[in-house]
Every structure is written in structure tokens, then in C-alpha cells.
LUMMI-795031 format. One line per 2 residues: number of its first residue (from 1); their letters; for each residue x, y, z of N, C-alpha, C. Coordinates in Angstrom, 3 decimals, m for minus. Example, Ala and Ser with C-alpha at 12.3 -4.5 7.8 and 13.67 -1.06 7.14 Angstrom:
BEGIN
1> AS> 13.190/m5.690/7.800/12.300/m4.500/7.800/13.200/m3.300/7.800 | 12.850/m2.250/7.080/13.670/m1.060/7.140/12.900/0.030/7.870
END
This chain:
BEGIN
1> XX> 0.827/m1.200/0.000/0.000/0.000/0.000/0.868/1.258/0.000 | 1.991/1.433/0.709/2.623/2.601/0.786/3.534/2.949/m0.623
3> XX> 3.885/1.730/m1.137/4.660/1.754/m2.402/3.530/2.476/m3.408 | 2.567/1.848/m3.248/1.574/2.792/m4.306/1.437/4.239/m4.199
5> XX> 1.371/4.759/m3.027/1.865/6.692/m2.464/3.050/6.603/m3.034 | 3.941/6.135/m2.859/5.144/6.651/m3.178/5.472/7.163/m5.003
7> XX> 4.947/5.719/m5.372/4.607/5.835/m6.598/3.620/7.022/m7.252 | 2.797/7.143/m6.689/1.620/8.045/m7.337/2.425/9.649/m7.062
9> XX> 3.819/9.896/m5.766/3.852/11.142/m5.346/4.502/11.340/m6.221 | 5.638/10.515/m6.847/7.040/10.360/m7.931/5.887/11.025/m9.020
11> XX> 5.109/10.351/m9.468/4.093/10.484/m10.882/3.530/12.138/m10.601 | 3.597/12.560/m9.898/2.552/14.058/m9.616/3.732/14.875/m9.366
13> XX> 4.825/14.610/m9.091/5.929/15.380/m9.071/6.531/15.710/m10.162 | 6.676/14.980/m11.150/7.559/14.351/m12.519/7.152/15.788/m13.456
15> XX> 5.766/16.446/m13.700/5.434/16.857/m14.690/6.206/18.110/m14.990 | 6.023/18.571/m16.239/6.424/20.010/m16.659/5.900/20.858/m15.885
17> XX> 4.592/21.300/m15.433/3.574/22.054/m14.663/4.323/21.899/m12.699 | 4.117/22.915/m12.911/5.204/23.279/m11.320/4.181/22.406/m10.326
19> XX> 4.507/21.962/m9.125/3.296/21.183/m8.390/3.956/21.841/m7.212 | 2.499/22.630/m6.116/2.810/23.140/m5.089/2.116/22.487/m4.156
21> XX> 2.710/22.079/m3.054/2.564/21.406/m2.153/2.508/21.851/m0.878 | 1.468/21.618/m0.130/1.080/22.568/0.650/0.873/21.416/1.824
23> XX> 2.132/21.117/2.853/2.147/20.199/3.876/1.648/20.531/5.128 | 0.093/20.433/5.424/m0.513/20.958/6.465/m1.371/20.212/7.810
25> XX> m1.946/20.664/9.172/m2.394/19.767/9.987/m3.999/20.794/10.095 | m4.840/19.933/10.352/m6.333/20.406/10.567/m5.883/21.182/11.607
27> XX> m5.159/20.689/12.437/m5.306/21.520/14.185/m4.241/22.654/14.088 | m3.989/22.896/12.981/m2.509/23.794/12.482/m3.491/25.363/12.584
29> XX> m3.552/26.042/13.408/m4.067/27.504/13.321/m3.305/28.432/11.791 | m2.289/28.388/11.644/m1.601/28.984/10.367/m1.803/28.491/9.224
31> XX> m1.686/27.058/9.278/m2.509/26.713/7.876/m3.907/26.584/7.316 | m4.728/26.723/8.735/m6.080/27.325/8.502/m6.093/28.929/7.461
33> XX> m4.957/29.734/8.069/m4.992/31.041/7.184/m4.186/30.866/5.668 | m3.627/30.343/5.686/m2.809/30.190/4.425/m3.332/29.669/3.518
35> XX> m4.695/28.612/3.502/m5.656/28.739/2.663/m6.339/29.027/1.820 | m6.536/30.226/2.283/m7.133/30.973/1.228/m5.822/32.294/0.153
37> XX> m5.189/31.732/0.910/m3.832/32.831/0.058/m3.385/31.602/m1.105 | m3.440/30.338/m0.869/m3.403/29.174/m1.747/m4.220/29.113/m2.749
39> XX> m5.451/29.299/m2.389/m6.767/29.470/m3.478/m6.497/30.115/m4.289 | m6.358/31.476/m3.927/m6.255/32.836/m4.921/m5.074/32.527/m5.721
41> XX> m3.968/32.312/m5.272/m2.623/31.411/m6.087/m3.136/30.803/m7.193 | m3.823/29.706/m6.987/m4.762/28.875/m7.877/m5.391/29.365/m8.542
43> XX> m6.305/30.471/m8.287/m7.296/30.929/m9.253/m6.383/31.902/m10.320 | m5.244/32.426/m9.678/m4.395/33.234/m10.736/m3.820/32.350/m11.643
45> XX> m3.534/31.587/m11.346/m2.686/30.549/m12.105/m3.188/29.648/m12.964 | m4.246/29.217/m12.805/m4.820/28.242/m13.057/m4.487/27.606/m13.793
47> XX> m4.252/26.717/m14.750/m3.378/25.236/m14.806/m2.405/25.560/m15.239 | m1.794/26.514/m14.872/0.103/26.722/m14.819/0.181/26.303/m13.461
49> XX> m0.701/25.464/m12.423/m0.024/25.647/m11.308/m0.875/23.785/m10.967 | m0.215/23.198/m10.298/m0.995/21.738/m9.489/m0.889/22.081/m8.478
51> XX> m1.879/22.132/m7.455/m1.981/22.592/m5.783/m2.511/21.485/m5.342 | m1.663/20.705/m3.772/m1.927/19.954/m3.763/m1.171/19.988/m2.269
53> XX> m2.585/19.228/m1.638/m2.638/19.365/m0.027/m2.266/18.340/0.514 | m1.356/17.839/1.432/m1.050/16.994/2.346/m0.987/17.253/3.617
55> XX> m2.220/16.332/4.220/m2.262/16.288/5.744/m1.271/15.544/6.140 | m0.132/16.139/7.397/1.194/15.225/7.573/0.101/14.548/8.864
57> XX> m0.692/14.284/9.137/m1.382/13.053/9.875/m2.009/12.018/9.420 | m1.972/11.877/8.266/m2.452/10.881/7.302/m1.225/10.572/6.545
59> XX> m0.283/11.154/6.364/0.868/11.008/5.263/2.149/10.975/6.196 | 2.210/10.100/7.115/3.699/10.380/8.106/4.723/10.252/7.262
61> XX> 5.013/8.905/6.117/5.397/8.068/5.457/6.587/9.383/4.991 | 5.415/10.356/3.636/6.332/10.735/3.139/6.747/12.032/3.439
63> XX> 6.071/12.668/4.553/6.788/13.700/5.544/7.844/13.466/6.213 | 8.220/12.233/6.877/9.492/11.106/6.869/10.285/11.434/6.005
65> XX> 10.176/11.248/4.512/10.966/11.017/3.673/11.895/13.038/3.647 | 10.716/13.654/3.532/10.847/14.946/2.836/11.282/15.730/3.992
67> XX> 11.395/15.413/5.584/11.784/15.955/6.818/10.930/16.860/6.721 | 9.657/17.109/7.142/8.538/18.269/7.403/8.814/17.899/8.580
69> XX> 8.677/19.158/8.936/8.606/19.583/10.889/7.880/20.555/11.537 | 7.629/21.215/10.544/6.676/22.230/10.976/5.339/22.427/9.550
71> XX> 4.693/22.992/10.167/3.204/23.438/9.195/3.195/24.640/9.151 | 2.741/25.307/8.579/2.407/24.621/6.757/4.216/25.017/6.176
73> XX> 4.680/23.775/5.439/5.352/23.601/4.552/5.139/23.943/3.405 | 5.440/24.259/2.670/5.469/24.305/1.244/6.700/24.507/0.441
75> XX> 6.139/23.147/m0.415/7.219/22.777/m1.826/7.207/22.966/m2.953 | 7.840/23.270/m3.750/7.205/23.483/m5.360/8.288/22.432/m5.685
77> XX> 7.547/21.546/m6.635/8.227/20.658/m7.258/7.902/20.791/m8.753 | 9.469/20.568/m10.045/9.147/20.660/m11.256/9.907/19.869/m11.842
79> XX> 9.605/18.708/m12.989/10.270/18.112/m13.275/10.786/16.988/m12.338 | 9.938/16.427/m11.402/10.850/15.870/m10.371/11.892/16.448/m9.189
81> XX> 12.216/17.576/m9.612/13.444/18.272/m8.717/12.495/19.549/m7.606 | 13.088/19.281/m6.575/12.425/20.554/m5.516/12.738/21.802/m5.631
83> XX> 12.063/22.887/m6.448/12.534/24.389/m6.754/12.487/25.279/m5.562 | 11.726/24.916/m4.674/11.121/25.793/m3.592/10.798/25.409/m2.472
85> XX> 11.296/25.287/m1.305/10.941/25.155/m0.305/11.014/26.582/1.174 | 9.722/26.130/1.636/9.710/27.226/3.006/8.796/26.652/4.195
87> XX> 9.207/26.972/5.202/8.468/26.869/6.426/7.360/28.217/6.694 | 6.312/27.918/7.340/5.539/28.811/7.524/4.476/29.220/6.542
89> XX> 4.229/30.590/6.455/2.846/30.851/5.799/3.686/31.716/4.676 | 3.136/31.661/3.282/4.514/32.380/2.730/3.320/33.344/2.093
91> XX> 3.696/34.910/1.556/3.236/35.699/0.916/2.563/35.199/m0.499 | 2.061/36.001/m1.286/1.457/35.189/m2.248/2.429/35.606/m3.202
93> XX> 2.646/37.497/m3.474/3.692/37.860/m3.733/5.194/36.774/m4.043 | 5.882/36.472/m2.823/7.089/35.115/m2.553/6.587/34.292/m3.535
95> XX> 5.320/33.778/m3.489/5.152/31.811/m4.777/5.094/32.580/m5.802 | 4.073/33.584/m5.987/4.168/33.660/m7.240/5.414/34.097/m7.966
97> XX> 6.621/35.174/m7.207/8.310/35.044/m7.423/8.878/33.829/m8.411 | 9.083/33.009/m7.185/9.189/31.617/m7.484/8.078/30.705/m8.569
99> XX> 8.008/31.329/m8.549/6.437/29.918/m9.698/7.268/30.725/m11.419 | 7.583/32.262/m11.415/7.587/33.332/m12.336/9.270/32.346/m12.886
101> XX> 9.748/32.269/m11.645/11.216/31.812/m12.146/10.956/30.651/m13.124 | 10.303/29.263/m13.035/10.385/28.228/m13.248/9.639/28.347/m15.073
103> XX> 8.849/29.513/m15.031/8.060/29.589/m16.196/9.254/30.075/m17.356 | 10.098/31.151/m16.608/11.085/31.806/m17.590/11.922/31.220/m18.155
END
């Protein structure tokens, strides 16, 4: 069962299209707010961007793998390779920076 996550995360990581990853806990007060700064991300972007939520209480496995320690995380992955990583709640301004680089 876990080989199949692993597999499916490799497959959603791999693409041309940047994939942002948004490593969060229900009981996480900050990633309750960062939410909706994610949305709007999304709605600007819209399929220049894969947004994509992981509860690290359902997913220990590959929060394990990726060392998350704090919430909300966020990764941008392209091509397989990690372009972006930060702890905390990040500006929308900051991703979209970073999202601008990967397009150029």
C-alpha cells in the first residue's frame, strides 16, 4: 500500500507544470490562514499551477521522507526536482516570485 503513495507522489511530481505542495495539519491555526492565500494562487494561475494538499497526519510516510517539521510547509516541485521550499505561511507575492522563475 505505501509503495503505491510513493509511486503516485514520484508520478505528480515528474510533470512540466510546477506542483505546489502545501504540507498541512487540521489543528494547524496557520494553515487554517494560508488557505485561502493558496486558493487565490490557484485561481491566478490556473493550470500553470498543481496545488496539492497533504495532511502530515495521514501522510507520516512521506513527511518522513521529505523531513517536514513544521506546518504549513510548502514545496514546489518541477520536473521531479524541488525548486522551492519554506516553512511557515509564505506571501502570495514570494510563490508567485518563485512559480515566475520556473516559467522563464
Amino acid at each position: 500500500m505505501a509503495e503505491k503513495k510513493t509511486t503516485s507522489f514520484r508520478e505528480l511530481i515528474n510533470g512540466e507544470t510546477p506542483v505546489l505542495i502545501d504540507f498541512f495539519a487540521t489543528w494547524c491555526g496557520p494553515c487554517h490562514a494560508y488557505s485561502p492565500i493558496l486558493a487565490q494562487l490557484k485561481t491566478d494561475l490556473g493550470d500553470d499551477l498543481r496545488l496539492v494538499k497533504i495532511d502530515v497526519d495521514k501522510n507520516e510516510e512521506i513527511c518522513q521522507k521529505l523531513s517536514i517539521t513544521s506546518m504549513p510547509t510548502t514545496i514546489i516541485f518541477q520536473s521531479g526536482e524541488m525548486k522551492f521550499r519554506a516553512a511557515g505561511v509564505q506571501p502570495i507575492s514570494v510563490l508567485k516570485a518563485e512559480l515566475a522563475k520556473l516559467s522563464a
